[in-house]
PARODREN-126790 format. One line per field, with one value per residue (C-alpha): x, y, z; residue number from 1. Coordinates in pm, 1 decimal. Last residue first. Layout:
X <- c(X, ...);
Y <- c(Y, ...);
Z <- c(Z, ...);
seq <- c(NUM, ...);
***
This chain:
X <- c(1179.8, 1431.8, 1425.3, 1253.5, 1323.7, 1467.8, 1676.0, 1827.4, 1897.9, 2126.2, 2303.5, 2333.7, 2492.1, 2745.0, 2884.7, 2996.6, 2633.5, 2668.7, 2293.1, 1949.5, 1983.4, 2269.5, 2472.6, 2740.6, 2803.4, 2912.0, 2663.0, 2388.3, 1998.1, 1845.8, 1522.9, 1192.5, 1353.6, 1087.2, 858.1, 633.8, 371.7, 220.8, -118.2, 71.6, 212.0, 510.8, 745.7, 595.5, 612.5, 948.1, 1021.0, 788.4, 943.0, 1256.8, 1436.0, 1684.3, 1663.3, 1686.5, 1941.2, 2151.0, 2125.7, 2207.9, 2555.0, 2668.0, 2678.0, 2822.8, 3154.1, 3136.7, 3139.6, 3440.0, 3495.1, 3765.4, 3801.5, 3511.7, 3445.7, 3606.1, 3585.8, 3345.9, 3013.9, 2736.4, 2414.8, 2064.2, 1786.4, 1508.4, 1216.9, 863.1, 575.5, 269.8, 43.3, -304.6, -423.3, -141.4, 51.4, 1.0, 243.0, 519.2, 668.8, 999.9, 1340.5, 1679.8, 2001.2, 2267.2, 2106.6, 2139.0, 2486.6, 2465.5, 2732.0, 3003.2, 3383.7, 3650.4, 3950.7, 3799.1, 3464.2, 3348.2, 3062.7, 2795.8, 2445.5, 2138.3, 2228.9, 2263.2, 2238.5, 2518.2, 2771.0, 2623.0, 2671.5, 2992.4, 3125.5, 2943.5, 3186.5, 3149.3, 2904.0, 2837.3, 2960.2, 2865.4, 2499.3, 2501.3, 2571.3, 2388.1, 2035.4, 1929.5, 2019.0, 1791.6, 1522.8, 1521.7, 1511.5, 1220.2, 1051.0, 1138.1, 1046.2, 727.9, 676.9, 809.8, 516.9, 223.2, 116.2, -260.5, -333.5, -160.0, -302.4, -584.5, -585.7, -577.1, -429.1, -148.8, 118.2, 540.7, 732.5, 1079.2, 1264.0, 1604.7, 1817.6, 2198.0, 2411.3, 2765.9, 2691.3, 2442.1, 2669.6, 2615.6, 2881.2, 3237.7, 3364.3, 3287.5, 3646.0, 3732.7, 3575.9, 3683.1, 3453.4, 3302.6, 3330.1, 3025.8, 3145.4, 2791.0, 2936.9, 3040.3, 2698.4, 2606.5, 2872.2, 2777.5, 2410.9, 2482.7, 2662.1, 2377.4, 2141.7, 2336.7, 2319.4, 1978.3, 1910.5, 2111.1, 1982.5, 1651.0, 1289.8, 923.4, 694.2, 419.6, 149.4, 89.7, 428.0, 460.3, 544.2, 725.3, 783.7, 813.9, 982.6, 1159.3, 1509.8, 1302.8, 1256.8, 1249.0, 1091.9, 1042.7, 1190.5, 1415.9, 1362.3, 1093.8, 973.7, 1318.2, 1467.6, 1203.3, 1215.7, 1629.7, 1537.3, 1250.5, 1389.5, 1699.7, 1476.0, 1260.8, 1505.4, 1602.4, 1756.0, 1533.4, 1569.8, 1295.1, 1077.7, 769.8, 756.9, 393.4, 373.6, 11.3, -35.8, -305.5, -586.4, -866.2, -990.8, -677.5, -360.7, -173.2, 175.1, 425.6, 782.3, 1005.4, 1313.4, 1646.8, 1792.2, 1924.3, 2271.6, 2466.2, 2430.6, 2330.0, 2064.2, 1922.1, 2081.4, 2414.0, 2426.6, 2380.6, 2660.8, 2912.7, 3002.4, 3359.4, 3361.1, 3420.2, 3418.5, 3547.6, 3725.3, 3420.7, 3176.5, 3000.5, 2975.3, 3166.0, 2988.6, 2943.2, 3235.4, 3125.1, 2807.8, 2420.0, 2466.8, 2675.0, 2838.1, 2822.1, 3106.5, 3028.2, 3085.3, 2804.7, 2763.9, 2821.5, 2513.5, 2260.4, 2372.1, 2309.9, 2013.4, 1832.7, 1936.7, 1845.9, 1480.1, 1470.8, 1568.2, 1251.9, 1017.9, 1085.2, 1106.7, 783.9, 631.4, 310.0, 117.0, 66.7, 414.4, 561.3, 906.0, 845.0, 1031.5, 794.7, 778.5, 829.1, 721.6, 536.4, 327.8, 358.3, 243.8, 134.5, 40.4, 170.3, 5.9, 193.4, 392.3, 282.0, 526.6, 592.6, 748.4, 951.4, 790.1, 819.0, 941.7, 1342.0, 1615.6, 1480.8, 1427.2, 1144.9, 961.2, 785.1, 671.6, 490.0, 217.7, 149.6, -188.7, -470.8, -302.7, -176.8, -248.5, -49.1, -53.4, -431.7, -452.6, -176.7, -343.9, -636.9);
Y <- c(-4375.7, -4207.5, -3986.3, -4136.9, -3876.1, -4049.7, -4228.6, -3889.9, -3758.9, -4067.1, -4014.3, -3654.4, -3765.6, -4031.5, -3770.0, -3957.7, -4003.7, -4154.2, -4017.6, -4082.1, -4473.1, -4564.9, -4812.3, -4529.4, -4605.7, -4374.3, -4550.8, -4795.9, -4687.6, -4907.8, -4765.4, -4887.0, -5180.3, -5317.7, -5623.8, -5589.0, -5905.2, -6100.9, -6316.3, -6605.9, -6665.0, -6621.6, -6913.4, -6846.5, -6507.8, -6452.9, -6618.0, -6395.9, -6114.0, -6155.5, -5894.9, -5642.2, -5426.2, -5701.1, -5932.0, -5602.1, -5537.4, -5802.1, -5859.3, -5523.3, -5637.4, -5927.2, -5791.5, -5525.0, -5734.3, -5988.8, -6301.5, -6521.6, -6629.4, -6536.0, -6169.5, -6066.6, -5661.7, -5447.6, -5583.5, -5700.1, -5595.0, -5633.8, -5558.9, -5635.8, -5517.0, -5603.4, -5421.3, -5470.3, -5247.6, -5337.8, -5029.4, -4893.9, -5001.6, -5381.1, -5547.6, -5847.3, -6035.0, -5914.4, -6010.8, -6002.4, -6082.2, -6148.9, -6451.9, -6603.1, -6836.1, -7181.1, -7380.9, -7169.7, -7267.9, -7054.6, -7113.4, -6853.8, -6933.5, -7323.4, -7462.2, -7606.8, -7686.7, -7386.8, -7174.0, -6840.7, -6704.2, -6437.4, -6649.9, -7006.4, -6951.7, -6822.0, -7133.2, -7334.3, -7282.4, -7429.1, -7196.8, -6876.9, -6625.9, -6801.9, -6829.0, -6458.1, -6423.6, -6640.1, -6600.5, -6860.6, -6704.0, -6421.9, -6668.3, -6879.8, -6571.0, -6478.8, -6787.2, -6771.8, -6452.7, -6527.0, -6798.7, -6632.5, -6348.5, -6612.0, -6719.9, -6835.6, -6781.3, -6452.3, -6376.6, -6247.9, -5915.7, -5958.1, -5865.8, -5786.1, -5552.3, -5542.1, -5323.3, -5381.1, -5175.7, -5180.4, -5114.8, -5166.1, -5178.8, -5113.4, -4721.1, -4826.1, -5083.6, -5450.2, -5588.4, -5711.7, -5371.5, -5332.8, -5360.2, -5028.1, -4736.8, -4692.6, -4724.9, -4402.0, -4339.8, -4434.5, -4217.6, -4050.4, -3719.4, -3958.2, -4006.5, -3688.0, -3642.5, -3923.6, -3840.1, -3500.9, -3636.2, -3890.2, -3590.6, -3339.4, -3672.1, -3741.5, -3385.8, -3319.0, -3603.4, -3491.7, -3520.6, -3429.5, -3726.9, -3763.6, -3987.2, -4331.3, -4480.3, -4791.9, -5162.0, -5437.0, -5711.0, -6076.5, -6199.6, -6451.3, -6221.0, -6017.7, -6332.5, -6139.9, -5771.0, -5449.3, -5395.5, -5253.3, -4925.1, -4695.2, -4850.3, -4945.0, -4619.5, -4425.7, -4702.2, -4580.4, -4227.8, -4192.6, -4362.3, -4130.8, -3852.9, -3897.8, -3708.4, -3859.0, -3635.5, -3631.1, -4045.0, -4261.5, -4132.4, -4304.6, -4435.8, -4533.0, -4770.7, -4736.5, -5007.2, -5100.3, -5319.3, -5078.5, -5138.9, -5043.8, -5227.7, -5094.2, -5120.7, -5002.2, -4910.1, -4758.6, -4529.7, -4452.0, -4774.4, -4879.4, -4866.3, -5109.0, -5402.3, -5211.9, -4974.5, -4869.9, -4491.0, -4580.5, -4920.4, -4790.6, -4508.4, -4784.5, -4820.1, -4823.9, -4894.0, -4686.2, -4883.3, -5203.0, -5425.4, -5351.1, -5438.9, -5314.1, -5541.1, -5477.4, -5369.8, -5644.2, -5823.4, -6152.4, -6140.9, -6050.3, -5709.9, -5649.4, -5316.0, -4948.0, -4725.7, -4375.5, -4344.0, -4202.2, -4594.2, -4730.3, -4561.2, -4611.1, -4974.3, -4984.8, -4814.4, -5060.7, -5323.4, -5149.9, -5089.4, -5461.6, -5587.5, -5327.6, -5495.3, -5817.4, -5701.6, -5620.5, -5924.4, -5930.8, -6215.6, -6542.6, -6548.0, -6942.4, -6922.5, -7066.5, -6785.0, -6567.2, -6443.7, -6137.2, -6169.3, -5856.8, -6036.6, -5793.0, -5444.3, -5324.2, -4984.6, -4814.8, -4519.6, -4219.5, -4238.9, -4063.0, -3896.0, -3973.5, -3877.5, -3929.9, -4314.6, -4476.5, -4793.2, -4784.2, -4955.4, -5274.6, -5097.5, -5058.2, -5245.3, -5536.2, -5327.7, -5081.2, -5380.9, -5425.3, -5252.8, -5343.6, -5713.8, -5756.0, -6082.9, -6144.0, -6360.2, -6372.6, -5990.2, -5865.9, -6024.7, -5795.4);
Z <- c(884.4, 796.9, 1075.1, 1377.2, 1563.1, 1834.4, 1639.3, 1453.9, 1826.3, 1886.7, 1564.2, 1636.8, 2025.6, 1825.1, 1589.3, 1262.1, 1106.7, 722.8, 584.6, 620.2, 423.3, 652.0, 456.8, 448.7, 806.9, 1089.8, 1314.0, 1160.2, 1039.7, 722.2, 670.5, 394.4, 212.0, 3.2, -26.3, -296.7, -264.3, 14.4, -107.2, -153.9, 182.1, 362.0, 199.8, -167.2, -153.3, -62.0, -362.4, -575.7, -364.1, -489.2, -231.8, -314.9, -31.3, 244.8, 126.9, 24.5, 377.7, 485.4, 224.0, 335.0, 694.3, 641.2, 399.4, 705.7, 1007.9, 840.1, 975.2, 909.9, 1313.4, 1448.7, 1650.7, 2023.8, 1884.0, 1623.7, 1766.8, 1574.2, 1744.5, 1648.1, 1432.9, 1160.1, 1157.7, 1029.9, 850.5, 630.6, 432.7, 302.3, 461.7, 680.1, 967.1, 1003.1, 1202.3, 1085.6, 1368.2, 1447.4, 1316.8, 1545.4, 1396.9, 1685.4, 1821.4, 2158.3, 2177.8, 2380.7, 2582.5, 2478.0, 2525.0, 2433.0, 2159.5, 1912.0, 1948.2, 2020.7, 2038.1, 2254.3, 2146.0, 2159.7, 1894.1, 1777.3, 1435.5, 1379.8, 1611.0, 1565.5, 1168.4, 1208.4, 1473.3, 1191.3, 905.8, 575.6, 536.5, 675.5, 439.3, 139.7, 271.0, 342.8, -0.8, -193.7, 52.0, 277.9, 564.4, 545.8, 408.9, 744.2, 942.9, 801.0, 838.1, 1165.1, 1247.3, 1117.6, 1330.6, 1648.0, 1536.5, 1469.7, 1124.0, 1182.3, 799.1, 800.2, 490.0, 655.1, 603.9, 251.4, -60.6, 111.4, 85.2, 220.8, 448.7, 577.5, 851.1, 939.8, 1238.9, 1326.7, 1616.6, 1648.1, 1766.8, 1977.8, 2197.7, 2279.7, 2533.5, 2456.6, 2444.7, 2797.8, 2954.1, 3036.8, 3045.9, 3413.5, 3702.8, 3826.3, 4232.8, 4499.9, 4845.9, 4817.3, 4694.2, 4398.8, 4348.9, 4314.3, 4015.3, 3859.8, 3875.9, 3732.6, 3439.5, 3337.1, 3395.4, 3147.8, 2887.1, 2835.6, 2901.1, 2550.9, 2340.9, 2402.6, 2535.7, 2464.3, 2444.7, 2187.8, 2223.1, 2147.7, 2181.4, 1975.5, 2021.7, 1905.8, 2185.6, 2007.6, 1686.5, 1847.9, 1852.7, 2083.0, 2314.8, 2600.1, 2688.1, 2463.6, 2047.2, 1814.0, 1640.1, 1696.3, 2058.0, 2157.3, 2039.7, 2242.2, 2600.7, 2639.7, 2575.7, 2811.4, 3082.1, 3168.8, 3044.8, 3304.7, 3529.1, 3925.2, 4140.0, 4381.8, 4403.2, 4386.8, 4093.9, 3960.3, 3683.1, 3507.1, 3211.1, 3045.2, 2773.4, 2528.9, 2526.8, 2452.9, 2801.2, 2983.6, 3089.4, 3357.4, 3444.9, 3748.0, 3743.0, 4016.6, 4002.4, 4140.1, 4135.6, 4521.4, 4593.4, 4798.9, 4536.7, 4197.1, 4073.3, 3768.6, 3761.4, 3901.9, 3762.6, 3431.4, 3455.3, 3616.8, 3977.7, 4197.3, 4504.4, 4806.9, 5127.8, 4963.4, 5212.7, 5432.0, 5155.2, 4905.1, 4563.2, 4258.0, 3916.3, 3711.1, 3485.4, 3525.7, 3402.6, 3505.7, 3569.0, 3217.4, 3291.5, 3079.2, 3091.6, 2916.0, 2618.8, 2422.4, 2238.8, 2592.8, 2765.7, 2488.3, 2508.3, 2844.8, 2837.7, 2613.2, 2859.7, 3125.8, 3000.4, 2893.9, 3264.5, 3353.8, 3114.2, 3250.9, 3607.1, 3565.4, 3462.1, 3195.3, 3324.6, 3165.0, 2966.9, 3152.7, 3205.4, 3559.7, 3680.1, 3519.2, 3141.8, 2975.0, 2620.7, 2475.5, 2159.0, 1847.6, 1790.7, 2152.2, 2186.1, 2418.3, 2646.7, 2706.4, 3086.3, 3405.5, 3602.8, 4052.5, 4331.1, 4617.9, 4673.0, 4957.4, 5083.6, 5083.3, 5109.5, 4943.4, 4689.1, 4519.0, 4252.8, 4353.7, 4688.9, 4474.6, 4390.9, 4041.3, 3941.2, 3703.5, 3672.9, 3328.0, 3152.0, 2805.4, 2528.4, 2389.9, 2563.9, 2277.8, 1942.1, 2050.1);
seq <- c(380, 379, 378, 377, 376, 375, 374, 373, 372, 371, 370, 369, 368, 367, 366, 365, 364, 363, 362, 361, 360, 359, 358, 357, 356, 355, 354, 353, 352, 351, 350, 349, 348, 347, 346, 345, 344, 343, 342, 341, 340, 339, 338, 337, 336, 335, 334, 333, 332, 331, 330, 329, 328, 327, 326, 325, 324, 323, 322, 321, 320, 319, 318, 317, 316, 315, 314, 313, 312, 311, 310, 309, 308, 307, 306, 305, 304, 303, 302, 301, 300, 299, 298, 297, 296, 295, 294, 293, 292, 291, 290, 289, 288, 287, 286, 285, 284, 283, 282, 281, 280, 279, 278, 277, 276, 275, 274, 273, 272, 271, 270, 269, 268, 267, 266, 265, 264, 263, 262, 261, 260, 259, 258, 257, 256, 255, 254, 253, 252, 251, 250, 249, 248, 247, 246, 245, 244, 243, 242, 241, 240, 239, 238, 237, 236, 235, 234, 233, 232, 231, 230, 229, 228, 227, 226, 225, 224, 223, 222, 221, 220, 219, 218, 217, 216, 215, 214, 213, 212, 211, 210, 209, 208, 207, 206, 205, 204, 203, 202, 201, 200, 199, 198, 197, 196, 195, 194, 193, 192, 191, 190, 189, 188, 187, 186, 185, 184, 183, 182, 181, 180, 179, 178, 177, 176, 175, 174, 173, 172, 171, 170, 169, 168, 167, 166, 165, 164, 163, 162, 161, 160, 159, 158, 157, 156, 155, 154, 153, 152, 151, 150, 149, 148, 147, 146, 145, 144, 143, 142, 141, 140, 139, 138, 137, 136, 135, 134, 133, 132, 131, 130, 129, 128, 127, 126, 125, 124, 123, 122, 121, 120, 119, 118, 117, 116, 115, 114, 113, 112, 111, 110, 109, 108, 107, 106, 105, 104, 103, 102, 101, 100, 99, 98, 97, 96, 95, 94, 93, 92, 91, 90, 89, 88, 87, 86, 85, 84, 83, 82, 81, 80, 79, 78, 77, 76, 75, 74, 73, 72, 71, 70, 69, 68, 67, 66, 65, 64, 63, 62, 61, 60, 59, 58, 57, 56, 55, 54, 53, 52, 51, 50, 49, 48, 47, 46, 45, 44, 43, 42, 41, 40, 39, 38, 37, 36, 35, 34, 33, 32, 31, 30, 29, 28, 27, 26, 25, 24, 23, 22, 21, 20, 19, 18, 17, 16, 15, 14, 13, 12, 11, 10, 9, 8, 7, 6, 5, 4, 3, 2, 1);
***
């Protein structure tokens, strides 16, 4: 299995890694579908080495997902990790102020309202188990976020590598609608708790579903081997490489690298719009390529391209419509030649964006139908 070559999992991760550190029991407990693993979960330790699959990798991941989710519904989402996180307790703050996300995952003062353990079985797949920390806890609230990833984007680090697709082996029962109803409940427990609901203010700079955009491209073989030791972050690459090699995206990004850095990411310092970066992950995320048919070959391409705080002479939609076209119209003779001979009749299978007439279901303006259209997979 191209998964246990990359990752370790022990049989059980110890409950202690994943509950609070107000609390040491668990109030109850659901068992997740297994997952299949489609390309290389990356999770990594603090030594950023990917030995052993790391919770709090997949967990950071769930957030993130949910985050987005979170924002694109409207309710106020935080970045944990930045500047503008939810405040800490303290005695000149007796009743702060938390987001959605932080009330369900957790935040200084408030412990998340779940845990998350892992085991791999002998067929190499997944089986994620949460188990519930808080009585008013709903699966839902984890269900949703880890369904788009699986049919849409992708699980753990270094998605924009190529790593972390993954699918859902059975079928789980949830919608749009309990999504929401427990999101609402939880704020109004919590503010029973003395914890009030920050603004929705100041998150525009932060990824958001209804500014994000997913697309699927399938291709044949000749062989199942045409891989030729072609790894997911080198596919991606490659990929990558061809995306922004094309006329028009090339015309879009050239003669200015702060563009280039922006969609692309980069690793050296630059400058966006008078502020300093020292490195910039990529917007455009491509996945390894997985089999899912005879002969048939997929990858995905995905990410977020928000709608405020862009590059000076940009323009989201001239770029946007110039991707897409770089994925449906693709010479697959060239394409050929950089990803092996024995690839042919690439294709555009699903392009999905927000209240876009890209989108190849329809042009969604109702951000809870859009939501429920990812998480049927229509389209694709």
């Amino acid at each position: 299995m191209i998964f246990s070559s990359i990752i370790k999992i022990k049989k059980m991760f110890p409950k202690g890694l994943l509950i609070s550190q107000y609390d040491n029991k668990l109030t109850g407990g659901f068992k997740m579908p297994n997952l299949s693993v489609k390309t290389p979960i990356w999770t990594g330790d603090i030594d950023k080495n990917n030995n052993e699959l790391q919770i709090t990798g997949i967990m950071g991941s769930l957030r993130w997902w949910a985050e987005a989710i979170l924002r694109g519904l409207g309710y106020p989402a935080c970045d944990p990790t930045g500047e503008n996180k939810c405040p800490k307790q303290n005695q000149e703050n007796k009743n702060p102020k938390l987001c959605a996300s932080c009330m369900v995952f957790g935040a200084t003062g408030l412990r998340r309202m779940f845990g998350l353990s892992a085991d791999k079985k002998d067929d190499g797949k997944i089986k994620l188990n949460f188990s519930a920390l808080d009585k008013d806890f709903d699966e839902s609230l984890v269900l949703v976020p880890l369904l788009i990833a699986s049919k849409w984007g992708a699980l753990g680090s270094k998605t924009q590598h190529g790593y972390g697709v993954f699918g859902i082996e059975d079928e789980i029962k949830t919608d749009v609608s309990r999504f929401t109803h427990s999101v609402d409940n939880i704020i109004k427990k919590r503010a029973g708790m003395g914890f009030g609901l920050r603004c929705n203010e100041g998150f525009g700079g932060f990824p958001n579903l209804c500014e994000m955009f997913f697309a699927k491209v399938q291709f044949e073989t000749d062989s199942n081997n045409w891989k030729n030791g072609m790894n997911a972050p080198v596919f991606s690459r490659k990929v990558k490489k061809l995306i922004k090699n094309n006329r028009n995206i090339k015309r879009i990004c050239e003669n200015n690298e702060n563009i280039q850095n922006y969609l692309f990411g980069t690793k050296r310092k630059f400058f966006l719009n008078g502020e300093a970066f020292s490195k910039m992950s990529s917007k455009i995320h491509v996945s390894g390529a997985y089999e899912v048919g005879k002969n048939l070959w997929e990858f995905r391409v995905w990410g977020w391209i928000g709608k405020n705080e862009l590059p000076e002479n940009f323009c989201r939609e001239k770029f946007l419509n110039s991707l897409k076209k770089a994925l449906q119209y693709i010479n697959s003779d060239y394409w050929s030649k950089k990803l092996g001979k024995q690839t042919q009749n690439y294709s555009l299978k699903a392009w999905r964006e927000f209240s876009s007439y890209r989108d190849t279901v329809k042009k969604e303006e109702n951000e809870k139908e859009f939501l429920k259209s990812l998480l049927s997979g229509e389209g694709d």
